[in-house]
Backbone as a chain_set.jsonl record, in Angstrom:
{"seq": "XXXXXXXXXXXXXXXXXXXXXXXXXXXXXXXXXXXXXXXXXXXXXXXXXXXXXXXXXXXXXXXXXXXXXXXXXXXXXXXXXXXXXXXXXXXXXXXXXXXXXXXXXXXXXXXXXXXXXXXXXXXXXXXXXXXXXXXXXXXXXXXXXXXXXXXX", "coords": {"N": [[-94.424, 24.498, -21.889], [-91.805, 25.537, -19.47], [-88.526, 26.256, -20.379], [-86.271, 27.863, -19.919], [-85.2, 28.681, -16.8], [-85.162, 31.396, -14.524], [-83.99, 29.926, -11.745], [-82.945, 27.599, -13.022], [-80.456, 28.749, -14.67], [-79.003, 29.539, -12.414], [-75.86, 28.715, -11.251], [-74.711, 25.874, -9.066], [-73.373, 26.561, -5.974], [-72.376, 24.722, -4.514], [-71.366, 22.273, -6.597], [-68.547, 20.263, -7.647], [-68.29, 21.044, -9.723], [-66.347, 23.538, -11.757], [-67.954, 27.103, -12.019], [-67.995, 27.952, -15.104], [-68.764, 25.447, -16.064], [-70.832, 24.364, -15.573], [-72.601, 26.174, -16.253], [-72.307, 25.606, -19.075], [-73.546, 23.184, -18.762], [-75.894, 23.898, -18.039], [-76.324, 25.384, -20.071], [-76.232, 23.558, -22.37], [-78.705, 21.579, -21.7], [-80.822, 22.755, -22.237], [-80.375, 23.874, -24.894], [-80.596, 20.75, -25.132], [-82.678, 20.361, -24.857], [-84.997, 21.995, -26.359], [-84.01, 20.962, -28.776], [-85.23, 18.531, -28.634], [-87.613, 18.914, -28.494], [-88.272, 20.134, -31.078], [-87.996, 17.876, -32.875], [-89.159, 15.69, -31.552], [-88.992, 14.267, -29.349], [-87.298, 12.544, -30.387], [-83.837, 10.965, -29.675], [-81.756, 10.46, -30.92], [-81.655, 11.667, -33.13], [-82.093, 14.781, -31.995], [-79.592, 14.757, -30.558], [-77.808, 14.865, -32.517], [-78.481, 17.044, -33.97], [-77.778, 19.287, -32.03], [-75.132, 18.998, -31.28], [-74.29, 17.201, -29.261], [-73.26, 14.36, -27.166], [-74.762, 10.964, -27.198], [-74.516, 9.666, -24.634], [-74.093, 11.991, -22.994], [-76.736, 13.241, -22.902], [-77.942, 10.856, -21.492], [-76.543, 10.794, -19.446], [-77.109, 13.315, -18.523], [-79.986, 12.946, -18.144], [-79.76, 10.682, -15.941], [-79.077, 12.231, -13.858], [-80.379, 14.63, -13.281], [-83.53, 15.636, -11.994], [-85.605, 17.52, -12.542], [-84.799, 18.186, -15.703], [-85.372, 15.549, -16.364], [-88.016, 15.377, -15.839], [-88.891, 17.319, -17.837], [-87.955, 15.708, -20.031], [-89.91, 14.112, -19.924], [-92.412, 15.17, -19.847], [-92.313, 16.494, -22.958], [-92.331, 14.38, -24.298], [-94.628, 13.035, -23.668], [-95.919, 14.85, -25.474], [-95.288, 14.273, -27.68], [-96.536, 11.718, -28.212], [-99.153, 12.533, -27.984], [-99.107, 14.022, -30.212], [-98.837, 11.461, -32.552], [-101.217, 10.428, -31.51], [-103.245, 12.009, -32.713], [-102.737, 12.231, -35.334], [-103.747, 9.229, -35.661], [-106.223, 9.562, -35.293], [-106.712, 10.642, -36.916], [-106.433, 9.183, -39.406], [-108.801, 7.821, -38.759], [-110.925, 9.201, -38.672], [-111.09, 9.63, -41.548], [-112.187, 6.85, -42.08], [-110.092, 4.732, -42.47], [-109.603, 1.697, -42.501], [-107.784, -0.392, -41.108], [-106.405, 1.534, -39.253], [-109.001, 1.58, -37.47], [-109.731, -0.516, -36.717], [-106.615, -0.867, -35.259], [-107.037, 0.392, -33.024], [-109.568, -0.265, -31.896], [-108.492, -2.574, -30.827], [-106.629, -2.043, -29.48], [-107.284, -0.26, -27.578], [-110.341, -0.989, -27.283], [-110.39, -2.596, -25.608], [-111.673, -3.836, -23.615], [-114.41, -3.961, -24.472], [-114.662, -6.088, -25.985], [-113.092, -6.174, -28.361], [-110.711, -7.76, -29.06], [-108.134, -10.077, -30.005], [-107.408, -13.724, -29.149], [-105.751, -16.501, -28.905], [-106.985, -19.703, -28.185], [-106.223, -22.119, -26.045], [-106.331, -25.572, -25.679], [-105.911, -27.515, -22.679], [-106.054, -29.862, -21.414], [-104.909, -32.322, -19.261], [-103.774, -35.443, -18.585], [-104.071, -37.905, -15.586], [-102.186, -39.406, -15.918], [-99.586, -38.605, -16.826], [-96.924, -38.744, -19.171], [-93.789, -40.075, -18.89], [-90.342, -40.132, -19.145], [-89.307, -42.372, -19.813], [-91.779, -43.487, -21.334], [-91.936, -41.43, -23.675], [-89.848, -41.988, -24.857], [-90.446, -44.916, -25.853], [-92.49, -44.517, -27.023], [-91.33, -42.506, -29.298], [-89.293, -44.298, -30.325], [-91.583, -46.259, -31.774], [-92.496, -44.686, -33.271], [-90.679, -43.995, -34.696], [-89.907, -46.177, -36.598], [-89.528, -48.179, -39.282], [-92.564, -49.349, -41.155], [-92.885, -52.994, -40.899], [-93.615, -55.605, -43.255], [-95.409, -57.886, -42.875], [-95.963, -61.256, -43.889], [-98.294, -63.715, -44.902], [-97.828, -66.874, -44.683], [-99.223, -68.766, -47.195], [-100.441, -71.631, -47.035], [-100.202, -74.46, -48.983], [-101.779, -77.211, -50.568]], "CA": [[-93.389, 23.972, -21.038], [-90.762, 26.3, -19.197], [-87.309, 25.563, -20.567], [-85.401, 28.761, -19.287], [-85.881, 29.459, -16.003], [-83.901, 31.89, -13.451], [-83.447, 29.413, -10.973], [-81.664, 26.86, -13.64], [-79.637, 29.464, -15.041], [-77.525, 29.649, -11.582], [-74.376, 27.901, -11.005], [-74.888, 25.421, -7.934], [-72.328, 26.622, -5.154], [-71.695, 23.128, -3.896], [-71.012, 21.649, -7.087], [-67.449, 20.199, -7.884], [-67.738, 21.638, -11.246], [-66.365, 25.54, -11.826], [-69.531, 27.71, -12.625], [-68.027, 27.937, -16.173], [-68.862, 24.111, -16.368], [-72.419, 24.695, -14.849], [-72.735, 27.211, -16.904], [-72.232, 24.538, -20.442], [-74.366, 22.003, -18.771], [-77.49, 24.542, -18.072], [-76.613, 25.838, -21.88], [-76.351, 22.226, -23.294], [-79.43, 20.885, -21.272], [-80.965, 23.623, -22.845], [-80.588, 22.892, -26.474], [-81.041, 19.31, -26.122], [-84.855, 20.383, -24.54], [-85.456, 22.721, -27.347], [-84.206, 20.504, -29.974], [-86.38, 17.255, -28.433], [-89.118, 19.521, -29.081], [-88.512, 19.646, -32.854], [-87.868, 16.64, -33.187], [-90.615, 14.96, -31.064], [-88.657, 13.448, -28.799], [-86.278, 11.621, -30.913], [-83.043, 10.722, -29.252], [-80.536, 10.019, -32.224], [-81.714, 13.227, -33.961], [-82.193, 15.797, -31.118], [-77.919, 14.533, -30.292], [-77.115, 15.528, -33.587], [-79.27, 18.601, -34.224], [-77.154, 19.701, -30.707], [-73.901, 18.096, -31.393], [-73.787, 16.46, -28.153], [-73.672, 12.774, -27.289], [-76.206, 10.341, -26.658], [-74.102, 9.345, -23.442], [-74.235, 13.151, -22.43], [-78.089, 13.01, -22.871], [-78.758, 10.199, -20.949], [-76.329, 11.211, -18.164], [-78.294, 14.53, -18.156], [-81.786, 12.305, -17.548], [-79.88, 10.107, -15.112], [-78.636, 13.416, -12.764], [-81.127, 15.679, -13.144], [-84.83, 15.201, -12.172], [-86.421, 18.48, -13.582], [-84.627, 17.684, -16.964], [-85.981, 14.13, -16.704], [-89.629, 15.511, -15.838], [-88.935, 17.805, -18.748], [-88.128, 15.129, -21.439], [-91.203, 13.366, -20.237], [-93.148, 16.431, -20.741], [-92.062, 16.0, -24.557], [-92.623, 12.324, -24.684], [-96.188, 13.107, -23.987], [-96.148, 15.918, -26.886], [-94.947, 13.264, -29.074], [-97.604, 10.82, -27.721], [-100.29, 13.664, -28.626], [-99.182, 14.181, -32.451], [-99.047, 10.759, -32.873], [-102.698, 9.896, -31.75], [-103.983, 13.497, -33.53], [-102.829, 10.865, -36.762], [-104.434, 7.906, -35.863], [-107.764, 9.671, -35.525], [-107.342, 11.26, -38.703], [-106.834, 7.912, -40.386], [-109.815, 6.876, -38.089], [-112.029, 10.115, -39.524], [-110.922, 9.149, -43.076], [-112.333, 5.916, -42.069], [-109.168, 3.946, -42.833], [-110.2, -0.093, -41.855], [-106.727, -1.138, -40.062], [-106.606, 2.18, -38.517], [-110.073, 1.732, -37.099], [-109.049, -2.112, -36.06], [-105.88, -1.006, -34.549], [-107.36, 0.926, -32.147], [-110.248, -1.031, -31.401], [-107.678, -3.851, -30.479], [-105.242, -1.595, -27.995], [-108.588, 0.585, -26.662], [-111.387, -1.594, -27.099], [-110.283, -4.457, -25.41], [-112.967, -3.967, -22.719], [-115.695, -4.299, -24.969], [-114.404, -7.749, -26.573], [-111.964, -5.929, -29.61], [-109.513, -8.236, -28.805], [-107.585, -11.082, -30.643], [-107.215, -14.245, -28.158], [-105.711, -17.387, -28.709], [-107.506, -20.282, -27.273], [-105.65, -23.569, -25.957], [-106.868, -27.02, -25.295], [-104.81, -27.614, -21.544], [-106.712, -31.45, -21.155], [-103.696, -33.322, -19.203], [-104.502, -36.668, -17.966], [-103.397, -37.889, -14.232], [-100.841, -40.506, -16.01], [-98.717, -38.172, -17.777], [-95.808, -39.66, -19.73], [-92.912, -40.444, -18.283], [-89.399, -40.064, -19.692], [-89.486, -44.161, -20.864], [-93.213, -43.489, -22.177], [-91.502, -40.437, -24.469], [-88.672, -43.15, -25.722], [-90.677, -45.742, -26.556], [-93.386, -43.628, -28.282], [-90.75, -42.23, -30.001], [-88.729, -45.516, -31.235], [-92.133, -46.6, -32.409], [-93.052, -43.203, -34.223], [-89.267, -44.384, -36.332], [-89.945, -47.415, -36.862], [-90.204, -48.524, -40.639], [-93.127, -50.147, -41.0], [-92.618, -53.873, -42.003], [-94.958, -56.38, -43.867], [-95.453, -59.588, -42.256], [-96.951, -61.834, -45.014], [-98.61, -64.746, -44.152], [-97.283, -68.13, -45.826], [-100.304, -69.393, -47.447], [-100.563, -73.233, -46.872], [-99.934, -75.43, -50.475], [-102.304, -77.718, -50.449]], "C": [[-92.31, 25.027, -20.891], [-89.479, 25.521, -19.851], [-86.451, 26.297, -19.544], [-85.797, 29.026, -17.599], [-84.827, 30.516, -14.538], [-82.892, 30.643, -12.218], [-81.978, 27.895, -11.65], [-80.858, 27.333, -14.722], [-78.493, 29.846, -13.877], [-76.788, 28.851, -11.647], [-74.671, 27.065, -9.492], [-73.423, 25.432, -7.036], [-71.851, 25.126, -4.441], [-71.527, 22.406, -4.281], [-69.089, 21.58, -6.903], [-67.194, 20.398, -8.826], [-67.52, 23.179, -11.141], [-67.496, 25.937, -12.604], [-69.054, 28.109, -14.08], [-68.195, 26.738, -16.486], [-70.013, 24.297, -16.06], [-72.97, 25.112, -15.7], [-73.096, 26.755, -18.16], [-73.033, 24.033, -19.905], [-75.852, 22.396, -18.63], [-77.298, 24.864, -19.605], [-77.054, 24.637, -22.81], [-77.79, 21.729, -23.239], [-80.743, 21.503, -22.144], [-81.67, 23.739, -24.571], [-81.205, 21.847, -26.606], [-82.788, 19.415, -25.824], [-85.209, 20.881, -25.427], [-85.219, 21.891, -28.786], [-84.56, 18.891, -29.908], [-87.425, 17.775, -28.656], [-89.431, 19.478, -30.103], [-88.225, 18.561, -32.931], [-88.815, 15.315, -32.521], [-90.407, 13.954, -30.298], [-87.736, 12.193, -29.119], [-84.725, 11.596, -30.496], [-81.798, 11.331, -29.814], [-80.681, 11.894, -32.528], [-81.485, 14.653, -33.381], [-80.526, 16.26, -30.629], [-77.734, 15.833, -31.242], [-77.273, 16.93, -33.571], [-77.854, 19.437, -33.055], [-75.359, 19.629, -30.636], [-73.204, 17.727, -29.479], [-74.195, 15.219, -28.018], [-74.501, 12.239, -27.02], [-75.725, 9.898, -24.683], [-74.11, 11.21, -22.406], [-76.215, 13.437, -22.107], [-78.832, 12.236, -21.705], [-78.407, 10.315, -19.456], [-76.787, 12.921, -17.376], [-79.496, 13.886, -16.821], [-81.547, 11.438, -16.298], [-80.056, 11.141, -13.583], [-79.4, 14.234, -12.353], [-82.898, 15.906, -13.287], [-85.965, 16.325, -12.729], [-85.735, 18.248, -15.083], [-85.11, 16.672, -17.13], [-87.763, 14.325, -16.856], [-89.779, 16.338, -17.276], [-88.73, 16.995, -20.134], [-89.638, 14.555, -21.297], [-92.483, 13.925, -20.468], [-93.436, 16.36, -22.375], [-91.917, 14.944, -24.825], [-93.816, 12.571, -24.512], [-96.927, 14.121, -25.236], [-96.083, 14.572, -28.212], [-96.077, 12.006, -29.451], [-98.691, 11.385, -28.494], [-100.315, 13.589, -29.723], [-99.412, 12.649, -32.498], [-100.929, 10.097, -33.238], [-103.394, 10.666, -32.179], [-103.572, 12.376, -34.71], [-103.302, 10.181, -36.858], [-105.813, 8.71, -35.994], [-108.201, 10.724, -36.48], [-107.438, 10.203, -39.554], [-108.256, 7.251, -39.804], [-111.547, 8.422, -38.689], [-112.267, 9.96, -40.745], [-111.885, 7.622, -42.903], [-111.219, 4.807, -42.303], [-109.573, 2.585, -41.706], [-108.82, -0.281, -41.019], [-106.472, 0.165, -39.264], [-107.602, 1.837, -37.083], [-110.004, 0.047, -35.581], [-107.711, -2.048, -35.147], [-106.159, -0.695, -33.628], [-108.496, 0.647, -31.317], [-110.133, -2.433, -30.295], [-107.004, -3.153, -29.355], [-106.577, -0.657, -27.145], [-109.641, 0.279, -26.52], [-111.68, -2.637, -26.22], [-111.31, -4.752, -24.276], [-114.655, -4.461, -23.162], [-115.224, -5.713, -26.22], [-113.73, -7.825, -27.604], [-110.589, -6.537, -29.04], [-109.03, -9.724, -29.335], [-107.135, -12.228, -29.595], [-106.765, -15.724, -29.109], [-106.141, -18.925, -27.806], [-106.643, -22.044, -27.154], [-106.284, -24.697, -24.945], [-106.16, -27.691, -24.206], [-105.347, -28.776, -21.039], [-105.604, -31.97, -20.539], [-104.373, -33.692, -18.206], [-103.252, -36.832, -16.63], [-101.84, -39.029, -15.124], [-100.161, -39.454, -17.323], [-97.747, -39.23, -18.069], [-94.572, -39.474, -19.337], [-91.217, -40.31, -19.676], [-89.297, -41.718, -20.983], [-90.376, -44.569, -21.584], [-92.761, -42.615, -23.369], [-90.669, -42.107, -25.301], [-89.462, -44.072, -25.765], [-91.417, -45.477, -27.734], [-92.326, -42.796, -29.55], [-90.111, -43.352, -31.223], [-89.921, -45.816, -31.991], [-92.43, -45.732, -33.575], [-91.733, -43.552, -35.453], [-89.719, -45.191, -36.746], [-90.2, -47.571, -38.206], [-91.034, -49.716, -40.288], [-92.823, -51.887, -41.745], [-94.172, -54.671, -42.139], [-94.564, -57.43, -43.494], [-96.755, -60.219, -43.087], [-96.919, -63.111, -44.753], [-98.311, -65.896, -45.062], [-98.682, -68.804, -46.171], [-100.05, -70.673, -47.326], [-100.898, -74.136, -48.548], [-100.799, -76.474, -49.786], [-101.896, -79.203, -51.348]], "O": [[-91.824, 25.491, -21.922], [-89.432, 24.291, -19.836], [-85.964, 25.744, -18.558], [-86.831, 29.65, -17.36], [-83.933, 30.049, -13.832], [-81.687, 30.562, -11.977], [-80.915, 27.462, -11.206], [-80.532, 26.578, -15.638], [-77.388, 30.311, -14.156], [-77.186, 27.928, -12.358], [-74.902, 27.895, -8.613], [-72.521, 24.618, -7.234], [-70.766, 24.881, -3.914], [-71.365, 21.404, -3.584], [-68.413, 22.419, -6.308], [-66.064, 20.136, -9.236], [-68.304, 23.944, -10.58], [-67.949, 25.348, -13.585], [-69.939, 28.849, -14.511], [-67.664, 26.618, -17.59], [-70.33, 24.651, -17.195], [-73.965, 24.508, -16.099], [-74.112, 27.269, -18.629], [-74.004, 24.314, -20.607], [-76.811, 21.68, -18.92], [-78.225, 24.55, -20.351], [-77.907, 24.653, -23.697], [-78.325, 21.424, -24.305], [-81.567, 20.744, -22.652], [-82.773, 23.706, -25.117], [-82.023, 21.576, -27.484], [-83.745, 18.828, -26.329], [-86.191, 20.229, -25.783], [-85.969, 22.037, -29.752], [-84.291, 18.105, -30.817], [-88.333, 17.058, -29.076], [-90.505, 19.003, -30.473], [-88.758, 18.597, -34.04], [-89.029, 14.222, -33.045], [-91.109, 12.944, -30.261], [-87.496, 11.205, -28.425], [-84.164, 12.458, -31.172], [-81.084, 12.258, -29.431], [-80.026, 12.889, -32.217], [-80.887, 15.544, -33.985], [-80.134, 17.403, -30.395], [-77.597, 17.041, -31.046], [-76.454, 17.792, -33.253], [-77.039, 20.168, -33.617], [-74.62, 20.277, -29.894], [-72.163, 17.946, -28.859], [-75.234, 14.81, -28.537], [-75.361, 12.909, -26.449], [-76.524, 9.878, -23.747], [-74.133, 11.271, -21.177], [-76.675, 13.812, -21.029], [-79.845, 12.6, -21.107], [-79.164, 10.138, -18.501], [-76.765, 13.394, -16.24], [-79.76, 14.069, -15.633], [-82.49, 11.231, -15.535], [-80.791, 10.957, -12.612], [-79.318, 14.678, -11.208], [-83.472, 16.239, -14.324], [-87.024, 15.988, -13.258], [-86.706, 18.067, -15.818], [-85.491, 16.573, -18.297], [-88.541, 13.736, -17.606], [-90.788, 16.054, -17.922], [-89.189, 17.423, -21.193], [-90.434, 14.507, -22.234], [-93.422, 13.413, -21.078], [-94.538, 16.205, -22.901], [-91.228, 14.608, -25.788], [-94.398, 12.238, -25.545], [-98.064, 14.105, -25.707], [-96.712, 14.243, -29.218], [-96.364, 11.526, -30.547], [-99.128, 10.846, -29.511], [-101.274, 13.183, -30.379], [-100.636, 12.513, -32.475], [-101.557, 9.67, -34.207], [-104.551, 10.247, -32.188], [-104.468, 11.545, -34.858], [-103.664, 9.918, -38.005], [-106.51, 8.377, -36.953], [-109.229, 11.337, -36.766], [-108.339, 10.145, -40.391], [-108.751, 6.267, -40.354], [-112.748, 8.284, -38.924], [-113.403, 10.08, -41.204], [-112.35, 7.333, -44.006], [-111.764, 3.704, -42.297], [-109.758, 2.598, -40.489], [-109.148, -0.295, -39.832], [-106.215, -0.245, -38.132], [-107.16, 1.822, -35.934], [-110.145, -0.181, -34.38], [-107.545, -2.958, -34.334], [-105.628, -1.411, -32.78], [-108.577, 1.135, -30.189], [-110.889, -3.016, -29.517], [-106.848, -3.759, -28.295], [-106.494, -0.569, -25.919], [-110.308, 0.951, -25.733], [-112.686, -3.326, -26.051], [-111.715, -5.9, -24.093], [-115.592, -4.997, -22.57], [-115.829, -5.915, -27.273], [-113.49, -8.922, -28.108], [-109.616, -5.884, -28.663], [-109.773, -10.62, -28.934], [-106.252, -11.725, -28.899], [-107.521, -15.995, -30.041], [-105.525, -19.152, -26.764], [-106.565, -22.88, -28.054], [-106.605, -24.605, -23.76], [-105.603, -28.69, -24.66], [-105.076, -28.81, -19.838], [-104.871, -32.277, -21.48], [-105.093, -33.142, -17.373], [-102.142, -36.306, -16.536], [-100.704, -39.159, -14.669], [-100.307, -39.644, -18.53], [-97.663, -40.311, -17.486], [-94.239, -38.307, -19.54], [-91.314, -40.43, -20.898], [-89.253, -41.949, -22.191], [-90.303, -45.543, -22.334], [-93.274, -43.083, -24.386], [-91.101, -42.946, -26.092], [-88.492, -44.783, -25.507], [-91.27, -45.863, -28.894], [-92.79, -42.59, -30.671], [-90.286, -43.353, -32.442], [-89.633, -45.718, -33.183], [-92.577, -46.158, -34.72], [-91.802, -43.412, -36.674], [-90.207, -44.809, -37.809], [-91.272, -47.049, -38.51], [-90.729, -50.682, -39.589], [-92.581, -51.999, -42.946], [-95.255, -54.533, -41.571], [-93.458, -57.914, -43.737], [-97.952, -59.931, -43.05], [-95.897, -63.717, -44.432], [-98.601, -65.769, -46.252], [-99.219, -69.417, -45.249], [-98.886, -70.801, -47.708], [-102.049, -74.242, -48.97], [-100.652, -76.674, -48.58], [-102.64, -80.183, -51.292]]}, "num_chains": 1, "name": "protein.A"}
């Protein structure tokens, strides 16, 4: 990935910033690309490393669409190492490795976890006054109605 390149090392004549302000924001933009690289695309860390803000960062990515194509450049680096790990835990054989990835990349061939629900509803649904009565009854303590035996 280019970071430096002649053309975003000039000063843009039709900015409203003085080309010693231009000048910081190609240097800054700069850093924060080189130190999203070590860091692998980490936000928080790449700031620091830089000592510039996260609100300077993001109004970079909002302004500037070769810096934006350039973080996403290094969002796919970061993407890369990551899955170079999984398919070392998946060479090791590691079982939830093997299962995680079966589940987010398999799902075509039937590696996939599904919940199944029972959606049966009858034409006489229940009615607001069918809810409240079924309910009062559902309280109800049960009582014992005991039958008077007959004395003979």
């Amino acid at each position: 990935m280019e970071i430096i390149t002649k053309k975003s090392t000039k000063p843009d004549k039709k900015s409203h910033l003085t080309k010693k302000e231009q000048l910081r924001t190609i240097y800054n933009k700069q850093k924060l690309l080189k130190s999203m690289i070590k860091c692998l695309g980490n936000v928080t860390n790449a700031c620091k490393k830089t000592g510039l803000s996260r609100e300077t960062y993001y109004s970079y990515l909002d302004n500037d669409k070769k810096f934006k194509q350039q973080i996403q450049d290094i969002s796919d680096i970061r993407l890369d190492h990551v899955e170079s790990k999984l398919d070392k835990l998946i060479d090791n054989d590691d079982p939830k490795a093997i299962m995680f990835f079966l589940k987010t990349k398999g799902k075509t061939r039937g590696y996939i976890e599904r919940t199944e629900v029972d959606a049966n509803v009858r034409d006489d649904r229940l009615t607001g006054k069918h809810f409240a009565e079924a309910w009062k009854t559902a309280n109800e303590k049960p009582t014992q109605k005991l039958k008077k035996s007959k004395k003979n």
